[in-house]
Structure formats: C-alpha cells, structure tokens
GUDOVEX-335049 format. One line per field, with one value per residue (C-alpha): residue number from 0; residue in one letter; x, y, z. Coordinates in pm, 1 decimal. Layout:
seq <- [NUM,...]
type <- [A,...]
c1 <- [X,...]
c2 <- [Y,...]
c3 <- [Z,...]
This chain:
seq <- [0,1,2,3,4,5,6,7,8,9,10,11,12,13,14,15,16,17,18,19,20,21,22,23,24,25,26,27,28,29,30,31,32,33,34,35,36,37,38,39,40,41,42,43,44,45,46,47,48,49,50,51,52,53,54,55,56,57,58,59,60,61,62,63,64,65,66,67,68,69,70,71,72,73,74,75,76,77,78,79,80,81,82,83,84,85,86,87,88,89,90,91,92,93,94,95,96,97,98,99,100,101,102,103,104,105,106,107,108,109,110,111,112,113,114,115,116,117,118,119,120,121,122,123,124,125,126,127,128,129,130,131,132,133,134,135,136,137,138,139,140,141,142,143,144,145,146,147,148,149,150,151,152,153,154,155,156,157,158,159,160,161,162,163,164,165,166,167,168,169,170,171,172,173,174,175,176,177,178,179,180,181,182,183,184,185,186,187,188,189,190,191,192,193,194,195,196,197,198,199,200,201,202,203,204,205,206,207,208,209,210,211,212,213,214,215,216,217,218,219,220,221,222,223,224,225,226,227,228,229,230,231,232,233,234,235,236,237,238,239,240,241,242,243,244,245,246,247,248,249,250,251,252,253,254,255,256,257,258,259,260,261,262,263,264,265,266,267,268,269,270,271,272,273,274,275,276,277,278,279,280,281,282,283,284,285,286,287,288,289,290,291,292,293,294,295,296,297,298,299,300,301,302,303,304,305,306,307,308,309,310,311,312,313,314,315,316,317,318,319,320,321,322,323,324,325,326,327,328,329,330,331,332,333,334,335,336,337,338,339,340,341,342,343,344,345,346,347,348,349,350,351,352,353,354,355,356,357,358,359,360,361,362,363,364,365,366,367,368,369,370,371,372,373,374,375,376,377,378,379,380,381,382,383,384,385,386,387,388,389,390,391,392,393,394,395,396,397,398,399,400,401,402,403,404,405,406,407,408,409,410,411,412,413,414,415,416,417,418,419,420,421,422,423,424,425,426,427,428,429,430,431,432,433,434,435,436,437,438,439,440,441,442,443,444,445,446,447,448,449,450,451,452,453,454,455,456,457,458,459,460,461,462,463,464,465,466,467,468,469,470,471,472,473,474,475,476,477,478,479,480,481,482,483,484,485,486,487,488,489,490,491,492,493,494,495,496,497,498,499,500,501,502,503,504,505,506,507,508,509,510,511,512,513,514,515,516,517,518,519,520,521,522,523,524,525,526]
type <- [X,X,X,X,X,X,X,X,X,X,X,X,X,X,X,X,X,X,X,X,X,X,X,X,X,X,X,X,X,X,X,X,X,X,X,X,X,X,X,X,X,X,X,X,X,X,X,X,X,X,X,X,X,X,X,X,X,X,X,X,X,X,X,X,X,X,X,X,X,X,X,X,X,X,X,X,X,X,X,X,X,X,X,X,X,X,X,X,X,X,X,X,X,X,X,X,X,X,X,X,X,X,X,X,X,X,X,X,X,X,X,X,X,X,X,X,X,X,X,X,X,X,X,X,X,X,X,X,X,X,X,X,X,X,X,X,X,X,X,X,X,X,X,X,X,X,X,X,X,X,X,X,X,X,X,X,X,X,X,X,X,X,X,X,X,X,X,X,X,X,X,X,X,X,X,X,X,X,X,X,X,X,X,X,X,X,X,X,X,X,X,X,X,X,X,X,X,X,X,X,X,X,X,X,X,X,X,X,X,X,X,X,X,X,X,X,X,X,X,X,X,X,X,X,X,X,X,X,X,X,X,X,X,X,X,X,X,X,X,X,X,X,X,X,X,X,X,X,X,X,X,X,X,X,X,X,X,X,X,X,X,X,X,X,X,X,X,X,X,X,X,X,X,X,X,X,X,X,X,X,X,X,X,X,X,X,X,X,X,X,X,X,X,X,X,X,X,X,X,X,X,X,X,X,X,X,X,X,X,X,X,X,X,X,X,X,X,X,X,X,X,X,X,X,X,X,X,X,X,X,X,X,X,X,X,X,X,X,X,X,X,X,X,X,X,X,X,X,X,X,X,X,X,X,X,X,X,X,X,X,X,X,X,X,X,X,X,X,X,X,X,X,X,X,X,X,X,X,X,X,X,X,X,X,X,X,X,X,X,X,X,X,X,X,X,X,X,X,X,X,X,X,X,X,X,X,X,X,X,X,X,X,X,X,X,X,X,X,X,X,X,X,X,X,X,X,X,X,X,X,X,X,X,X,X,X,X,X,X,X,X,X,X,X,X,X,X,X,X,X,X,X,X,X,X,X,X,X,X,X,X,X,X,X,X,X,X,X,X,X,X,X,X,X,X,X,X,X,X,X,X,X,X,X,X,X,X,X,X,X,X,X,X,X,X,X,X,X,X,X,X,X,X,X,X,X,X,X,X,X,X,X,X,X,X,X,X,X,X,X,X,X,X,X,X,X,X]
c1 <- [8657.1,8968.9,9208.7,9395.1,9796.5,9653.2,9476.5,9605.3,9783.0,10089.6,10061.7,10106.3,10429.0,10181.3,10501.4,10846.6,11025.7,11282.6,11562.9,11515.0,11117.5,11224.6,11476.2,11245.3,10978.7,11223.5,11410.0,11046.9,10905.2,11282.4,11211.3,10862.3,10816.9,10999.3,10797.3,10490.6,10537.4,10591.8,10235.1,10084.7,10209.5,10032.3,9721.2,9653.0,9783.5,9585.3,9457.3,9681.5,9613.9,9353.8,9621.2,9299.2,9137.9,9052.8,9316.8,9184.1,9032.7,8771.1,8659.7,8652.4,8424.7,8227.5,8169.1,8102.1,7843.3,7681.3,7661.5,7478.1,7249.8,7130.6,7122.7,6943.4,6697.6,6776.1,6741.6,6813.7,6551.2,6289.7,6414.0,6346.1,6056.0,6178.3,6521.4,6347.9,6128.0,6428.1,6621.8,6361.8,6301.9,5997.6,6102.1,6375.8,6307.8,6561.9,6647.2,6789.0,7156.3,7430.8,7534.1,7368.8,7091.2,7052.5,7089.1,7359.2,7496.7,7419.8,7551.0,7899.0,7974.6,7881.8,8124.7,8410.8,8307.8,8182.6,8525.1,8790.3,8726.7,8384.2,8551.9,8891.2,8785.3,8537.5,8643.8,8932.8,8673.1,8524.2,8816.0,8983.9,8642.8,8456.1,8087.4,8007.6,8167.3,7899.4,7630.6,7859.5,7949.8,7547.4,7553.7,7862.6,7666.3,7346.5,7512.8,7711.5,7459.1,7378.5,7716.7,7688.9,7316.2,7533.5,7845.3,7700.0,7402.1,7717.6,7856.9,7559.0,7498.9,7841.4,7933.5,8030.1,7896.6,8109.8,8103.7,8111.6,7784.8,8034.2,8029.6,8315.6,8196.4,8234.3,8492.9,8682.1,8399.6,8253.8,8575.7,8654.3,8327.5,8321.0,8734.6,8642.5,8409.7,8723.1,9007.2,9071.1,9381.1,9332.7,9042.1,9284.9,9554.4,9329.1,9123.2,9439.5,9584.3,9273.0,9320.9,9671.2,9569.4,9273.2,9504.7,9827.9,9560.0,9316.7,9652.4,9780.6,9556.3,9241.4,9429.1,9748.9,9565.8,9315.6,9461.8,9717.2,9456.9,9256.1,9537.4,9621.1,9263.9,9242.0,9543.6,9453.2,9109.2,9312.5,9585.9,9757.2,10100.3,10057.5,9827.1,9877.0,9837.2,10161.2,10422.4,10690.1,10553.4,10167.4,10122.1,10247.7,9996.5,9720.1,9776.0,9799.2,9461.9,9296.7,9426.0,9298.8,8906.9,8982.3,9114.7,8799.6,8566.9,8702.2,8777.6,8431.1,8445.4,8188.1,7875.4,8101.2,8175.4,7798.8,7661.9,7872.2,7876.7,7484.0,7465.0,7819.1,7707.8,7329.1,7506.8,7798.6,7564.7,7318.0,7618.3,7790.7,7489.0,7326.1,7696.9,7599.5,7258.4,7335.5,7591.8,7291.9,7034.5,7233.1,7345.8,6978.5,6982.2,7271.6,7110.9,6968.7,7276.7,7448.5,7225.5,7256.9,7617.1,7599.2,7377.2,7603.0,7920.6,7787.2,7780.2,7949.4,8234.5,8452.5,8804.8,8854.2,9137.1,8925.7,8668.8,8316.4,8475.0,8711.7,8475.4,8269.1,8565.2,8658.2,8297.0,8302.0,8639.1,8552.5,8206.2,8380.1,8652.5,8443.8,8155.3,8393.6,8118.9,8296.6,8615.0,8380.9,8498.0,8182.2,8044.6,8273.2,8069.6,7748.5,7760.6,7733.3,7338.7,7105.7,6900.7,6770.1,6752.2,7134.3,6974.1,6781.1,7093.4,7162.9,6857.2,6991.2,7335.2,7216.3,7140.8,7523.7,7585.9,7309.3,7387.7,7800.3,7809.8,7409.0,7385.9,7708.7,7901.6,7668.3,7625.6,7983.3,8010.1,7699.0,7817.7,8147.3,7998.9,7747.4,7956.0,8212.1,8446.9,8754.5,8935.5,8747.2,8790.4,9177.8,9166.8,8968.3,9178.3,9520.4,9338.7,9229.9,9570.8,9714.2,9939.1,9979.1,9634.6,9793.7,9482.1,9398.3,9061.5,8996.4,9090.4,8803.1,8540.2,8646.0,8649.0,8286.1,8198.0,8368.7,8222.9,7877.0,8006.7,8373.5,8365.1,8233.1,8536.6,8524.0,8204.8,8387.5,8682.8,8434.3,8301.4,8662.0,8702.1,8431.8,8406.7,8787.9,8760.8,8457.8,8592.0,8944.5,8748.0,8559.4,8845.3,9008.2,8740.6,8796.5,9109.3,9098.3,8885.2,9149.6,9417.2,9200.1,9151.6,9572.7,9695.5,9369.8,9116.2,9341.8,9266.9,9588.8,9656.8,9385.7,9481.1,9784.2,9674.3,9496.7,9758.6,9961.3,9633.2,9662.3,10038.1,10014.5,9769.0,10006.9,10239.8,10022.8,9993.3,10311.9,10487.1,10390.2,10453.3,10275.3,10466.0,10361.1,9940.0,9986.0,10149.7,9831.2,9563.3,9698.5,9739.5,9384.6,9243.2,9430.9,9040.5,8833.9,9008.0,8976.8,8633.1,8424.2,8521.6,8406.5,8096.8,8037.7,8097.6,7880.7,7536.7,7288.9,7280.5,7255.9,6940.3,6862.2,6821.0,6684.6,6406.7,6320.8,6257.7,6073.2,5808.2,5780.7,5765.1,5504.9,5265.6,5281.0,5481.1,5852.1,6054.2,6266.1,6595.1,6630.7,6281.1,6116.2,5876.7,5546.7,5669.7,5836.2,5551.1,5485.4,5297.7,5498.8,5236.4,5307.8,5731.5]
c2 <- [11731.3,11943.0,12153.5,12384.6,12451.3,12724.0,12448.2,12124.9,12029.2,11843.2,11489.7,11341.5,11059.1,10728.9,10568.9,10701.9,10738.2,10437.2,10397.6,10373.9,10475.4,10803.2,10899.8,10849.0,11055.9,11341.5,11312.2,11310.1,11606.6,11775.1,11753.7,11877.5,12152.2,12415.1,12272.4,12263.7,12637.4,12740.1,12622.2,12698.9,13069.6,13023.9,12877.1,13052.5,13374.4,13687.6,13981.7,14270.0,14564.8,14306.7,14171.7,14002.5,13920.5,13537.7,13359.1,13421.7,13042.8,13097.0,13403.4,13213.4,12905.2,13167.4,13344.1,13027.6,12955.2,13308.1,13246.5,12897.6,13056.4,13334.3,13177.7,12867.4,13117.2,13001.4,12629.2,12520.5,12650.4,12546.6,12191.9,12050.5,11872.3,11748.5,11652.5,11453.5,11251.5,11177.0,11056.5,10803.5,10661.3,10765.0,10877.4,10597.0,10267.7,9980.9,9962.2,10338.9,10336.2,10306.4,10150.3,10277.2,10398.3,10789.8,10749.8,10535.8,10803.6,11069.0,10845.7,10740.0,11154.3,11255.2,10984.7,11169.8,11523.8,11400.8,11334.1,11458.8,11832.9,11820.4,11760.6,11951.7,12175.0,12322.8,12333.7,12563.7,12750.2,12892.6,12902.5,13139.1,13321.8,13248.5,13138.3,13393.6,13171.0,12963.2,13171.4,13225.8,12840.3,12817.1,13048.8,12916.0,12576.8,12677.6,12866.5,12553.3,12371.9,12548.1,12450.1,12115.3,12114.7,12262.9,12000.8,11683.8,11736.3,11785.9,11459.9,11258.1,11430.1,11390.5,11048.8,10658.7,10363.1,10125.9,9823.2,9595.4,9836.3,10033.1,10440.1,10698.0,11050.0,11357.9,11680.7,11425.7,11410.7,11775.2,11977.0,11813.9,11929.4,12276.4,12381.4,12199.4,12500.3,12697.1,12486.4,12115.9,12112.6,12318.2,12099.9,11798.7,11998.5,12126.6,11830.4,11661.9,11925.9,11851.3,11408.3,11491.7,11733.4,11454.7,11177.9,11305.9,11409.1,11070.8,10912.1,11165.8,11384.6,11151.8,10865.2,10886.0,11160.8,10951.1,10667.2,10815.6,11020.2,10713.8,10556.4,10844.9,10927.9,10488.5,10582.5,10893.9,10691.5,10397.8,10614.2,10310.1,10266.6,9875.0,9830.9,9656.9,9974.8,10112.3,9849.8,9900.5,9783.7,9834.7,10095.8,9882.9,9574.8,9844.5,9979.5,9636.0,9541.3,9869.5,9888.1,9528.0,9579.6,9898.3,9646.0,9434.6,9707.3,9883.5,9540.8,9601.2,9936.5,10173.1,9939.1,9766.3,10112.4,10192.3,9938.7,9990.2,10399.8,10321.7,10133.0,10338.9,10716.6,10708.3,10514.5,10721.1,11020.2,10914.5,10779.8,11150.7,11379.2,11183.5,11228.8,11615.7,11568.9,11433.0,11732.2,11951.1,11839.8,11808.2,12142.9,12308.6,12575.1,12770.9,12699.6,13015.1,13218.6,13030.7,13117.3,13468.2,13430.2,13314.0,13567.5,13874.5,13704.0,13681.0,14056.4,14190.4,14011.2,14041.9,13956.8,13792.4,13975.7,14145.6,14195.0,14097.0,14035.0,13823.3,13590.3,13581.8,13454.0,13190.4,13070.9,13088.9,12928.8,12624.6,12574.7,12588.8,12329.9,12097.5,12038.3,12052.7,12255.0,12409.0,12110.9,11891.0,11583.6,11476.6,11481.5,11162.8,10952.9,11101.6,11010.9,10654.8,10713.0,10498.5,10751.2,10880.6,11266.2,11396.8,11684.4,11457.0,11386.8,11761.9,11750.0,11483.9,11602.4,11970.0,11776.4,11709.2,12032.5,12097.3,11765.2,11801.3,12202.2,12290.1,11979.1,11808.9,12085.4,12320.6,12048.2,12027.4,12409.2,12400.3,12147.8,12317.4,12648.0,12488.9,12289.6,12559.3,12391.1,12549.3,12429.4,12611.9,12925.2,12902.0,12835.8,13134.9,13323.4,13222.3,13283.5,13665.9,13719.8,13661.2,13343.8,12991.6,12757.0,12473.1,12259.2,12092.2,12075.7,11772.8,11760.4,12018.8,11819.5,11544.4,11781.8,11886.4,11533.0,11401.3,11718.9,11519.5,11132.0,11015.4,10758.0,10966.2,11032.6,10668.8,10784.5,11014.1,10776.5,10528.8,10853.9,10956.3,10638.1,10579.7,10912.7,10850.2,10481.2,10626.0,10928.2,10659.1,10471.5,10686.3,10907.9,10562.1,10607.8,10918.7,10833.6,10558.7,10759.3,10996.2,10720.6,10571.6,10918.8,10929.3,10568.4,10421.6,10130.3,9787.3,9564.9,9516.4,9916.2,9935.0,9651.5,9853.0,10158.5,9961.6,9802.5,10181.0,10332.2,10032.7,10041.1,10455.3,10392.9,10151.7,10422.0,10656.7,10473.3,10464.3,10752.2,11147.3,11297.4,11690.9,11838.3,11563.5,11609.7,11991.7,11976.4,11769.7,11934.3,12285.1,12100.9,12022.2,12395.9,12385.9,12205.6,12482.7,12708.5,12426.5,12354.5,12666.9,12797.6,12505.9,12548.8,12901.3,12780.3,12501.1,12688.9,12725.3,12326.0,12275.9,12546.9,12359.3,12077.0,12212.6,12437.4,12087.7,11827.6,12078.0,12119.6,11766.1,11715.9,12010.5,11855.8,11522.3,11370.5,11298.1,11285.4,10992.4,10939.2,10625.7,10626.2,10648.7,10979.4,10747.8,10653.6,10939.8,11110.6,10879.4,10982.7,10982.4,10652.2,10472.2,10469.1]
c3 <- [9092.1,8988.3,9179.8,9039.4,9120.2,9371.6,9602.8,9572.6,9837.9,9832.5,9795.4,10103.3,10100.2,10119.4,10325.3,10366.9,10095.1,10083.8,9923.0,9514.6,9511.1,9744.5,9454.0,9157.2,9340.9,9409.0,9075.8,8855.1,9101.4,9074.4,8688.6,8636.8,8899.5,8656.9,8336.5,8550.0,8717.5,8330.3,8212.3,8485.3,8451.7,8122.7,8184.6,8495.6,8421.5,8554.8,8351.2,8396.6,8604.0,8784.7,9107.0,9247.8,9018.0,8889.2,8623.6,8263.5,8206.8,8511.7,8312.9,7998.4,8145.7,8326.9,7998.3,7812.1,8040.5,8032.8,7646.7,7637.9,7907.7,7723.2,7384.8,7489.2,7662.4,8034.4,7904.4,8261.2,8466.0,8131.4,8124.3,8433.4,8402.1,8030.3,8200.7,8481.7,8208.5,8018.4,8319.2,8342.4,7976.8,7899.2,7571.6,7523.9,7355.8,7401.8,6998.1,7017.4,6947.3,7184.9,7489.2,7762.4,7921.9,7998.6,8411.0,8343.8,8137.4,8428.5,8659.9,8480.7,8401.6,8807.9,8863.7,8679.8,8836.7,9196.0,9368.2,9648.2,9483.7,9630.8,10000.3,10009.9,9772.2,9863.4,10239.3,10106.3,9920.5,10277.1,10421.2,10182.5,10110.2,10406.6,10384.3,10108.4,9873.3,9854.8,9737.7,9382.9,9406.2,9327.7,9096.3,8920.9,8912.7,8808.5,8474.5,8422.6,8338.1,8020.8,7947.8,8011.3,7798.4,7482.9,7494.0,7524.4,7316.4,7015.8,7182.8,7066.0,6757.7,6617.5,6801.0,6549.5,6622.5,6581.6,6417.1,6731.4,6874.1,7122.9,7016.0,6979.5,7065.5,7266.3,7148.5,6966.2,6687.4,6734.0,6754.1,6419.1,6264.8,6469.6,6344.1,5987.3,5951.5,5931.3,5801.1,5793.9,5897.6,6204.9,6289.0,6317.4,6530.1,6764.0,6832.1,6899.5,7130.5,7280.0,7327.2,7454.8,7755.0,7821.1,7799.1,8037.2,8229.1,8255.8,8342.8,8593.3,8760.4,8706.6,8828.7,9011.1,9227.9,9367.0,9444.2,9649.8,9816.5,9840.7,10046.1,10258.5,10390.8,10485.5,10677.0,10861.9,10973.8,11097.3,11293.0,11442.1,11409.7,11423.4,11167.2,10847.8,10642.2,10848.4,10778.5,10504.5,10180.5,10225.0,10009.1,9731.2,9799.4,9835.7,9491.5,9341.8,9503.5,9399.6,9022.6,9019.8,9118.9,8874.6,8599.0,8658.3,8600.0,8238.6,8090.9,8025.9,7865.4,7940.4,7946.5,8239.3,8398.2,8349.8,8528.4,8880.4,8849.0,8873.2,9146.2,9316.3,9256.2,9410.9,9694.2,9800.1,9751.7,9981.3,10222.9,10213.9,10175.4,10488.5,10680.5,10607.3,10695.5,11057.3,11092.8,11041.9,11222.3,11500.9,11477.0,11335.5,11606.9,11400.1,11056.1,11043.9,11108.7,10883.3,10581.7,10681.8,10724.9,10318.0,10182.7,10377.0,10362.4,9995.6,9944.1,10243.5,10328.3,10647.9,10604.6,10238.3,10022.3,9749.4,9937.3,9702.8,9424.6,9644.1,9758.1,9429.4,9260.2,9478.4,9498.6,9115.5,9068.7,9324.2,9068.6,8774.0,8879.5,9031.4,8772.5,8456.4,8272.4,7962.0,7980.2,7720.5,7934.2,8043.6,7682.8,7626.2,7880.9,7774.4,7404.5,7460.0,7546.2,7397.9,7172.0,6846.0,6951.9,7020.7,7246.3,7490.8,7654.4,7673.9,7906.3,8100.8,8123.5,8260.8,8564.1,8638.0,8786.6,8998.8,9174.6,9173.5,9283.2,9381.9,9601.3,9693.7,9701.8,9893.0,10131.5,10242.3,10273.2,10487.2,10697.3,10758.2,10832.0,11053.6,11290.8,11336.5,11504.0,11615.2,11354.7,11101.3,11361.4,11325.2,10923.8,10841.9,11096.8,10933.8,10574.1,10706.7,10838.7,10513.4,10707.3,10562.3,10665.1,10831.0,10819.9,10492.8,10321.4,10390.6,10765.5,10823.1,10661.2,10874.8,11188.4,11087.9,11138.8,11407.4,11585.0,11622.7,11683.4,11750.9,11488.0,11190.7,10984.8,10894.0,10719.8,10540.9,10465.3,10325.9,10123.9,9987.7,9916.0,9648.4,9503.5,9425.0,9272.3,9062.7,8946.6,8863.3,8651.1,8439.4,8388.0,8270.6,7992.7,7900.6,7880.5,7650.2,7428.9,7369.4,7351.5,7076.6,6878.8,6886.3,6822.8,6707.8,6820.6,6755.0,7055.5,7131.4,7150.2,7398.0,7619.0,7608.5,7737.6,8032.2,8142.3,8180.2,8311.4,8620.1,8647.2,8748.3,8960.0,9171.6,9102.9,9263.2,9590.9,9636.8,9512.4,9508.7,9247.7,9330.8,9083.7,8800.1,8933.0,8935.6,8608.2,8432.5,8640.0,8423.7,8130.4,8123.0,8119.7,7784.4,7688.7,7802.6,7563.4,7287.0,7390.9,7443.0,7133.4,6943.3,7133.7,7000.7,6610.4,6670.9,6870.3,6621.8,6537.5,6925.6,6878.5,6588.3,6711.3,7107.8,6906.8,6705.3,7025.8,7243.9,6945.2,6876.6,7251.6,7289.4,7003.6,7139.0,6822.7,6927.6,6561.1,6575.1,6323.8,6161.0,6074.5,5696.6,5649.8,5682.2,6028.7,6196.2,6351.3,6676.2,6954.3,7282.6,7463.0,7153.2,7192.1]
C-alpha cells in the first residue's frame, strides 16, 4: 500500500482551492516540504559510491526477509498446506483467546496492505522498469512472507488481554521484550519511536491519503462538469459522509472492523482481480509475449537506467512497499486472533504477501503489459528518455481497462474506492493502538483519538496536503529499522515456538496453553 517520496504523486486539489482552505493547504505544504525533504534525505538516503542503487531501508527489509527465510528453513514454501488448515479453523476452538477469528485476522491486515499502492504503484513500477519489474516484485513477495511468518507470530505471543476481552499486541509488546534484552530503558524509547511514526502516520498517510484519492478517482469516472461532485462545496459533504460510514465501523474496534474487512476484502478482490481477468482474456493472444517480455525484461532489460540491477530494484522496492513485510504493522491486526499457539497465526499471516504482491500486484502489472495501450507506449518512452511521465499510475490502469469496454474504469473506481475505505479503517486501528501505547486506554482518550482520526479524513477530501503525506509515508520507514532488528533479537523464540507446533502437528497431538499437564496432549479430531 505505501509510496514512497519517489512515487507519490501529488495530491490532486479535490476542488479549487478557495479562499481560506487554499491558504491553509499552501501555508501547511509551504511548512513541511523542507522538514519533509530533510527526513526523507535520511530515510531514503543511498549507499555511497552506489548512484543507482536502491535507498538503504529497501536493502534493510530485503535483508530482513533473506534472514527469516533462511533461518525458518524456507518456512513459506513448507507451510502451505499448515497455513491453508489454519485459515480455516481446523485447529481453532471458539474458547481460544481473543477477538477474532484467523481469516478475519487475514482479512483485516490485507485490508491495511491491499490499497491504491497495488494500482498506481505498481503501474509506475513497469513504467520506470518496464515489465522486468515484475519478476523481482514476485520475488520480493515471496521472501516477504517469511517476514511476515516471524512478526506476527511475536504479535500473539507477546499480546494482553484485556480486562474487557479486547487484546493489545503487535511491536508495541514485542519490541519491549526484544530491546529489554538489552536495556530497559532503551526498550521504552524505541518502542515509542516506534507508536509515534505509526501514529502520524495512521493519521496522515493511512488516512488523509485515501480519502482524497478516494474522492479524486469518483471524480475522474464522473467527468461531468454538472454533476453534483463538481459544484463548490462537494468535497466537503463527501468527506463528512465518508468519515461517517468510517466512524460507524471503528466504534466497534477491531471485532467491528473484522467483521466488514471479511465480507469487503474477498469482495473487492474478486471485483478487481476479475476487472484483470477480462483484460486478459480478451487480450490472450499476447499472453505469451508478455511472459517472455517478464522473464527477459527480467534479466535483460532494454531501456531502464541501471540496467538489471535497475529493474530488480524497482521490482523489489514496489514488493517491499506494498506488502509492509518487515514494518511490523500488520502484526497489530493479527494479534487479536483467537488462539492458544502464538505461531499459528504466523502461518496465517505468511499468506498476506502472496495475495497483496504474488497475486494482486502481479495481476495489475500483467494487465498493463498485456493491453499495451498507447499510453503505456508513451510512459515507458518518456521513462527511457530520462523525461518527466506525464501519465499517472493510476490513469494507465484505468487505460488498460477501458481498452476492452468503454465503461470499465467505473470498475476500477468502484475498486479504488474500497481498497481505500478498507485500508482507512484498519489503519484507524493501528492507529489507535499506538495512540493507546502513548496516552493510554481511558475511554474518553480513545473517543478522542476517533474523533481526530474522522476530522483528517474530512480534511483529506478537501485539502492536499503532498508535502504533509510524503512527510508521514518517510516517517514510517523509521519502523523497519525499529522493527527488523527486534526481529533478529527475538528469532530463536519464533524457532522455538515454529519447531514446537509443527511436531505436535506432525504427531497428531496439538499442545494447547491454558491447559493442566493431564490435559494438554489432545488429538487434533478431538479440538
């Protein structure tokens, strides 16, 4: 779901700017663009002597991911079929603690990752690295979700439960063990550095993002100056109405978010990949050059600066920033599982990547590639001749489609649509959960924080704020750094605790926790 400072575009205006609301906007962009250049200079910085090569934190996630591979003995081509029967409860009994079930776990965290990233993104991707890119997308995605395995099983295993039944986990609780190994105090200060960058960033990025992107695509579809959506004002009263259905769905907390990512992710899924689908079929005859196009554009690439290594790393860098493997964000949603056994929901979770980069992802590169319209033609031409790419990702997704029927970019309107509310409201989560780990869990300081987390929302309709998004989508690599090397401090209780289930699992005994020592060995029929 994330773009980084190098491809987000510019926040389109949502209406003019007019009057007072054009002079905030200019005055808060006016004051962040220097702060934001500064930490992005930071964050992004490239290794010297290396001109084209990838900013340092791609390298670090990459690395990260290369670790849990290895160490977890290539966990994610082992785990399938174990991931698969989790997914489905066949180990899971309704009295396990926590608040939801392990799809609706799955589902709420591919909510958070599955968003506009997955569109614009990755259209930019083979533009600026041609269809190459997506060969190391895959494999960017694939190591990811070792990654993923490795963070949320530490979400469950370190998670409260609350006294009302709801549950406070992810990095919050296993940074604080993982840095306690070395010093208290540093445990505290990095875990908070940590609920900040999640926080400004839940609020910003994770919010203000989509719902002006939200209102801008509805706008592009509709294209007619008389419509409702075009009148002075409208972007206001759409805000309002969105950050209400948002407000109606995290009231509920995460058992409320739960139960409509469920239902919302399988749906908008099915609605997008089947968009792609069409796309395809309709255009089957140049399938075949188009995988060949992949695997030598892959290796062999025509026109991308850096040649290989060019295109690997923008395939790479597109994976990394769309899954979130390595950020620990999705380890917040994924600790609320219902379950005795921490690293069954490392199973499930190791699923999140294949579907956000393998599938989704993949998907809209193929379909791009594919269709090659003429609008693709000109972007990859501008991108080779080292000019500016006047069309943005999302406008050649939208070409792709409209290529096969007229009307199609609704389709992908409706798409942009729901990946952006869903990814809005579970960042809203994550959100909250860092809120909570800085000012606490009084009801009234959460009501608080849900009333700001609407208000920007509004705010993001209606105003655009680039430099404010660019400056919280940086901030937020400040996690992977905080993250990953809690990871590594923390990998032989992950092993632990991987080496444990598959053994019970293998001898038909699953060990359950809670349980006295007459009662722990129960065969897998009898949960």
């Amino acid at each position: 779901m994330l773009l980084t400072p190098a491809i987000v575009p510019q926040l389109q205006d949502a209406t003019e700017p007019l009057g007072l609301l054009g002079d905030i906007e200019k005055a808060i962009n006016d004051a962040f663009k220097p702060i934001q250049e500064a930490v992005a200079e930071v964050i992004f910085f490239k290794i010297p002597g290396w001109d084209d090569g990838p900013p340092f934190v791609i390298l670090w996630l990459l690395l990260g991911a290369l670790v849990c591979t290895v160490y977890f003995g290539f966990i994610q081509v082992r785990g399938w079929k174990t991931s698969f029967e989790v997914v489905r409860g066949r180990y899971s009994s309704p009295d396990d603690p926590g608040e939801i079930t392990h799809f609706q776990a799955l589902a709420s965290a591919l909510s958070g990752t599955v968003g506009l990233g997955n569109i614009a993104g990755v259209a930019i991707a083979v533009t600026i690295g041609g269809p190459g890119a997506t060969f190391w997308m895959i494999i960017a995605g694939l190591l990811g979700m070792a990654t993923k395995f490795a963070e949320c099983t530490l979400g469950v295993k370190y998670r409260e439960i609350n006294e009302d039944g709801t549950v406070s986990g992810g990095p919050f609780k296993y940074l604080l063990v993982a840095y306690g190994r070395v010093h208290g105090r540093l445990a505290v200060i990095m875990t908070g550095i940590y609920a900040v960058a999640i926080l400004f960033f839940g609020v910003a990025g994770g919010n203000m993002f989509q719902a002006n992107q939200t209102y801008v695509q509805i706008t592009e579809v509709t294209g007619d100056d008389s419509s409702f959506l075009a009148n002075d004002g409208a972007a206001l009263i759409f805000g309002l109405v969105l950050a209400a259905l948002v407000a109606l769905v995290i009231i509920g907390g995460i058992s409320s978010i739960a139960r409509v990512t469920d239902k919302l992710v399988p749906g908008m899924a099915v609605l997008y990949v089947g968009g792609c689908l069409t796309v395809l079929i309709v255009n089957a005859s140049h399938i075949p050059a188009a995988m060949t196009g992949i695997f030598e554009g892959a290796f062999n690439p025509q026109g991308v600066t850096g040649g290989i290594v060019g295109v690997m790393i923008v395939g790479m860098q597109r994976a990394a920033f769309s899954n979130e493997a390595g950020l620990g964000s999705a380890a917040i949603a994924h600790s609320a599982v219902k379950t005795r056994r921490p690293v069954s929901e490392g199973f499930v979770a190791l699923l999140e990547p294949f579907v956000d980069t393998v599938i989704i992802c993949t998907m809209t590169a193929l379909t791009i590639v594919v269709a090659d319209t003429a609008l693709y033609g000109q972007s990859r031409a501008q991108s080779a001749a080292g000019e500016e790419v006047t069309a943005g990702g999302v406008l050649l997704t939208s070409d792709a489609f409209e290529s096969v029927v007229s009307w199609f970019p609704v389709v992908l309107a409706i798409a942009v649509a729901l990946f952006a509310f869903s990814t809005l409201i579970t960042w809203s989560y994550y959100g909250q959960k860092a809120w909570e780990f800085l000012f606490g869990r009084a009801r009234v300081s959460i009501i608080i924080y849900k009333m700001v987390f609407c208000t920007f929302t509004v705010l993001g309709c209606v105003l655009t704020l680039s430099e404010v998004v660019n400056f919280a989508d940086s901030f937020l690599f400040i996690c992977a750094f905080v993250n990953i090397l809690g990871l590594y401090l923390l990998l032989p209780v992950i092993k632990a605790e991987m080496n444990e289930y598959l053994a019970d699992r293998k001898s038909g005994h699953l060990l359950q926790y809670g349980l006295d020592d007459r009662d722990k060995d129960v065969p897998v029929h009898e949960l």
